[in-house]
C-alpha positions in Angstrom: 17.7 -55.8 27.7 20.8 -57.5 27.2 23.5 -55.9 24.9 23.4 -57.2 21.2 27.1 -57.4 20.1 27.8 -57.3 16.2 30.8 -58.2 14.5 32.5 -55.5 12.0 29.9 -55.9 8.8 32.1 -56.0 6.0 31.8 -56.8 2.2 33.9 -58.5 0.1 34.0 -56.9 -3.4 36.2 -57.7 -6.7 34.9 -55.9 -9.6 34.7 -58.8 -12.2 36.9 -57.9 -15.2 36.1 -57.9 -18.7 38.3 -58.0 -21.2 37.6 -58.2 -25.4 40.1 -60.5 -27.1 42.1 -58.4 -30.0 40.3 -55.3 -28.3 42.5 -53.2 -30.1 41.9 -55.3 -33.8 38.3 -55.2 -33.5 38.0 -51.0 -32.8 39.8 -50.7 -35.6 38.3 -52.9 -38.1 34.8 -51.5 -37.0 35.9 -48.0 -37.8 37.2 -48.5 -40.8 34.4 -50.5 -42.0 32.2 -47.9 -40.2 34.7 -45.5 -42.5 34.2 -46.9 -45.9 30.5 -46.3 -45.7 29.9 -43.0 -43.7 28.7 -40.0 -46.6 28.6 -42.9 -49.6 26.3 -41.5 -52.1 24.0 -44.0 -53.3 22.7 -43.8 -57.2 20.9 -46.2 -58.9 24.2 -48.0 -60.2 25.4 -48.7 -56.0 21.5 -48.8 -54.7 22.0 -53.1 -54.5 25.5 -53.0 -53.0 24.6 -50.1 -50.1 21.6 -52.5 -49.3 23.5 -55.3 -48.9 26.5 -53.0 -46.9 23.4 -52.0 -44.9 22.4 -55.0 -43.9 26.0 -55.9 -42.9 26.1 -52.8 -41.1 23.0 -54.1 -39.0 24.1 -57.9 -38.5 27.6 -56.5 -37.0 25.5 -53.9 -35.0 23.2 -56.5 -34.0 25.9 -59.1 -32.7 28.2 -56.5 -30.8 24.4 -55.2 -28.6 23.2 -58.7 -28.2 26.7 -59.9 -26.4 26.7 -56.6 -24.4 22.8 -57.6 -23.1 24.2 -60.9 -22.4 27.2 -59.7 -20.5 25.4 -57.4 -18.6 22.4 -60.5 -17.4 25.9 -62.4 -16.3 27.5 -58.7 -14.7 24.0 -58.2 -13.0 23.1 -61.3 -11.4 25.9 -61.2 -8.2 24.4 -57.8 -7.4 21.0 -58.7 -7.1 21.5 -61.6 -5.2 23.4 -59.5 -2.7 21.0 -56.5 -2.9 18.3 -59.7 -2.2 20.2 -60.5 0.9 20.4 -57.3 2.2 17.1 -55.9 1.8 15.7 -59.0 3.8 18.1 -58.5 6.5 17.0 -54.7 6.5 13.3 -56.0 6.4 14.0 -57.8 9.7 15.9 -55.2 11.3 13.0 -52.4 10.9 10.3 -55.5 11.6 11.9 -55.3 15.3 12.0 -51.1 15.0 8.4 -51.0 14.1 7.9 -53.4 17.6 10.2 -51.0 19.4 7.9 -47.6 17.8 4.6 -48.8 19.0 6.1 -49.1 22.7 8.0 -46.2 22.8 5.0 -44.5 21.3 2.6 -46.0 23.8 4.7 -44.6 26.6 5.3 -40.9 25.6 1.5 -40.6 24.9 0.5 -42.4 28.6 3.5 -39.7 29.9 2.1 -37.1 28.0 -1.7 -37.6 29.0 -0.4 -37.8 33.0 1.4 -34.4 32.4 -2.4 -33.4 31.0 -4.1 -34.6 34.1 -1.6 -32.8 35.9 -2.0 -29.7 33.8 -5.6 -29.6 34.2 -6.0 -29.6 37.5 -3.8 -27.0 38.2 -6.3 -24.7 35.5 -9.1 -25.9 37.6 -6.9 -24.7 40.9 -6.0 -21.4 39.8 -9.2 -20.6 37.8 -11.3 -19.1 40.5 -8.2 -16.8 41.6 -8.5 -15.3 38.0 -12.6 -15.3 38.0 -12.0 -17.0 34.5 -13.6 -20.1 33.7 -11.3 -23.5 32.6 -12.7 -24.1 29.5 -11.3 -20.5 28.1 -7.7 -21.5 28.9 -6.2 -23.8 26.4 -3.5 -25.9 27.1 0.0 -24.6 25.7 2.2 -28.1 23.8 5.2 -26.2 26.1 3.3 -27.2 29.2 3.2 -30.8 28.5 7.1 -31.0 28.3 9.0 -32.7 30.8 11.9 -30.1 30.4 9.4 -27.2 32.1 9.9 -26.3 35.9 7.0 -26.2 37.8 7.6 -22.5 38.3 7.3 -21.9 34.6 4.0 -23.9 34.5 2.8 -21.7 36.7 3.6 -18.6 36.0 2.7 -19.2 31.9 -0.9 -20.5 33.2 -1.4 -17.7 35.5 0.0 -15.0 32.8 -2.7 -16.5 30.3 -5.2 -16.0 32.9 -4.6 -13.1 33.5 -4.9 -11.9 29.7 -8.0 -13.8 30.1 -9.2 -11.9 32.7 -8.3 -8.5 31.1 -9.6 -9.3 28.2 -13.3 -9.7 29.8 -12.9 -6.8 31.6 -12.0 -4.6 28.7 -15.6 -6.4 26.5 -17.7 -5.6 30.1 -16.4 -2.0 29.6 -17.2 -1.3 26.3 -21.0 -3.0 27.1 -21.2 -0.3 29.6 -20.6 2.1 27.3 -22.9 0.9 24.8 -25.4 0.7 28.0 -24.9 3.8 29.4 -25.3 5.2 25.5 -28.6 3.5 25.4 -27.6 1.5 22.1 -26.9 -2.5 21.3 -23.9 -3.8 22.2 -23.8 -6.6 19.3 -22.6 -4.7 16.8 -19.5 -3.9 18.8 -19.0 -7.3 20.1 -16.7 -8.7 17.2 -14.5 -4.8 17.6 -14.6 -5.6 21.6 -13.0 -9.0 21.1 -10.3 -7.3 18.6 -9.1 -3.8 19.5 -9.1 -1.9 22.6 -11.4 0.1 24.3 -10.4 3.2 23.8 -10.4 2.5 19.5 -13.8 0.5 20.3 -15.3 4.0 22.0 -14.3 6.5 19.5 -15.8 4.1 17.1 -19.2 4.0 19.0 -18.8 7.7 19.2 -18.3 8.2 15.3 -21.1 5.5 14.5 -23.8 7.6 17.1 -22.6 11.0 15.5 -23.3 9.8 12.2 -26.5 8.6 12.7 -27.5 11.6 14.8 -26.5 13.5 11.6 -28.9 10.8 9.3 -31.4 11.0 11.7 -31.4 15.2 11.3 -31.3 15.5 7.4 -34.2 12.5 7.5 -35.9 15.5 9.4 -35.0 18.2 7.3 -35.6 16.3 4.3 -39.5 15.4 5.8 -40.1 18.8 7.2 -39.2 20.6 3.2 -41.2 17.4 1.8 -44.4 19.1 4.3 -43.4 23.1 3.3 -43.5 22.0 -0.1 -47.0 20.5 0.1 -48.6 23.0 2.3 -47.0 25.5 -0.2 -48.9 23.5 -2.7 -52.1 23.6 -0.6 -55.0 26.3 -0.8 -57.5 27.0 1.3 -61.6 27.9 0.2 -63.7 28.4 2.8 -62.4 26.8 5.4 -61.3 23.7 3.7 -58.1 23.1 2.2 -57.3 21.4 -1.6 -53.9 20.5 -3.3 -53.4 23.2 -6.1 -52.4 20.3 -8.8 -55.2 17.3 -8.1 -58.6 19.1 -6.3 -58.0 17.0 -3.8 -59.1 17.9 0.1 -55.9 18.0 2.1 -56.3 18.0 5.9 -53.1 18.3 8.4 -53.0 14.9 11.0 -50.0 13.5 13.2 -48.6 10.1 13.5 -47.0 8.7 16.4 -45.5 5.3 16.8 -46.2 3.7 20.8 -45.1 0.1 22.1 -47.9 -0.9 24.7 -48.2 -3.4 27.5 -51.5 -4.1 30.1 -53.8 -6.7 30.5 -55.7 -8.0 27.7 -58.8 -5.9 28.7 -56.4 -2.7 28.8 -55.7 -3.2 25.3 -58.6 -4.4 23.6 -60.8 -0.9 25.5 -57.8 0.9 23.7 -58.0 -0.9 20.5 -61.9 -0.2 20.7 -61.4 3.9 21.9 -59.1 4.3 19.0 -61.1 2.5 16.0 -64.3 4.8 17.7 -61.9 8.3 17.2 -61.6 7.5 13.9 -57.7 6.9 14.3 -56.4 5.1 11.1 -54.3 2.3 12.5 -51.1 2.0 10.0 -49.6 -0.7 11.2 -49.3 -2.9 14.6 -47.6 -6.0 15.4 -49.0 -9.2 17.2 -50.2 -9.8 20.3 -47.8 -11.0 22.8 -47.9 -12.6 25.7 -45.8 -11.8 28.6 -45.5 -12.5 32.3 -44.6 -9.5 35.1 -43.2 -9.9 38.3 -43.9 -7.4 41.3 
């Protein structure tokens, strides 16, 4: 690109002058006319002559503002001419700017998309090293500089893998947990993403305590609901009645079971139990499932 040389840009300025003729004459005649009116009380004997001094006032008003607008048209029309000149000039300058953008722009993204390339394959490289897969490491804006040593690169890519890493092999622990205490691990999923294991297991612990304690005043609370109705039970000859209604009362067990066999298995079952009088409470549908082995 060959240099561009430009002269010294310089302005030449005279601030035009304006001048009143009998300046001094005029300021003085306009206050005291200005004077001779100012707090005049007008009655009904004066109301013609303030009207007309009124309208004086005005016209003189009037004259002074209109040569000032006309003055200022005359003062203005140098600067906008130059202001005119100048702003097309500018106009040109940032026309070849704008040129100069879009292929300065088109570089540092094709630069910036090789150092991508670049960056990407060395994920895919290292990857397998961390068991981690590419798609969970995301590319850093500091790792697409051209300031960063290789060394760096590295060792920021391989200290986000290994984060990575840890961070699955803290999740697979707490699933083990929630494996080995025979309970779901979804629930914990969000906390095993957030905290760390140790906070994550207490919390399990808490949560199964809790329930343990549910699950034993669910108990208690059915076992009193049972004293209290065999306490409200009698028994005639051989056959018990509820004290309050009449009614026969008779003692049976319910028990909940999830089944699989053929589809001979459990239709002989279905049939055994509706021939022993069971009273089937509630059962889900039939499903359809295939074993191996």
């Amino acid at each position: 690109m060959n240099e561009v040389m430009v002269k010294d840009f310089t302005v030449d300025f005279k601030a035009p002058e304006i001048t009143v003729a009998n300046e001094e004459e005029l300021a003085d005649a306009i206050k005291q006319y200005a004077n001779k009116y100012d707090g005049l009380v007008v009655t009904e004997e004066t109301l013609a002559d303030s009207k007309k001094a009124r309208a004086d006032l005005n016209k003189l008003s009037k004259a002074l503002n209109d040569r000032r607008k006309e003055i200022k048209r005359n003062y203005n029309v140098p600067l906008k001419e130059f202001e005119a000149k100048i702003k097309q000039w500018d106009s040109n300058l940032h026309n070849a700017m704008d040129s100069l953008d879009v292929g300065i722009n088109e570089l540092k993204d094709r630069e910036v998309a090789e150092r991508t390339k670049k960056v990407e394959e060395t994920i895919a490289e290292m990857a397998p090293n961390y068991g981690v897969d590419v798609g969970e490491i995301e590319i850093k804006t500091g790792w697409l500089t051209k300031s960063i040593s290789k060394k760096k690169l590295l060792d920021e890519i391989a200290g986000e893998m290994k984060f990575v890493k840890d961070h699955h092999e803290k999740v697979a622990m707490i699933k083990k947990y929630c494996d080995d205490k025979k309970i779901s691990f979804e629930p914990y999923k969000r906390l095993a993403e957030t905290f760390e294991p140790l906070e994550v297991m207490k919390q399990i612990d808490d949560d199964i305590e809790a329930q343990a304690k549910r699950e034993e005043a669910q108990k208690a609370a059915k076992q009193a609901e049972l004293e209290r109705q065999k306490e409200n039970t009698v028994e005639v000859n051989g056959r018990s009645f509820d004290k309050e209604t009449g009614e026969t009362v008779k003692e049976e067990q319910k028990v909940t079971f999830t089944l699989q066999g053929t589809e001979e298995q459990i239709t002989g079952l279905a049939r055994y139990i509706k021939a022993m009088g069971i009273q089937v409470l509630d059962h889900s549908e039939r499903q359809t499932v295939i074993v191996k082995g």
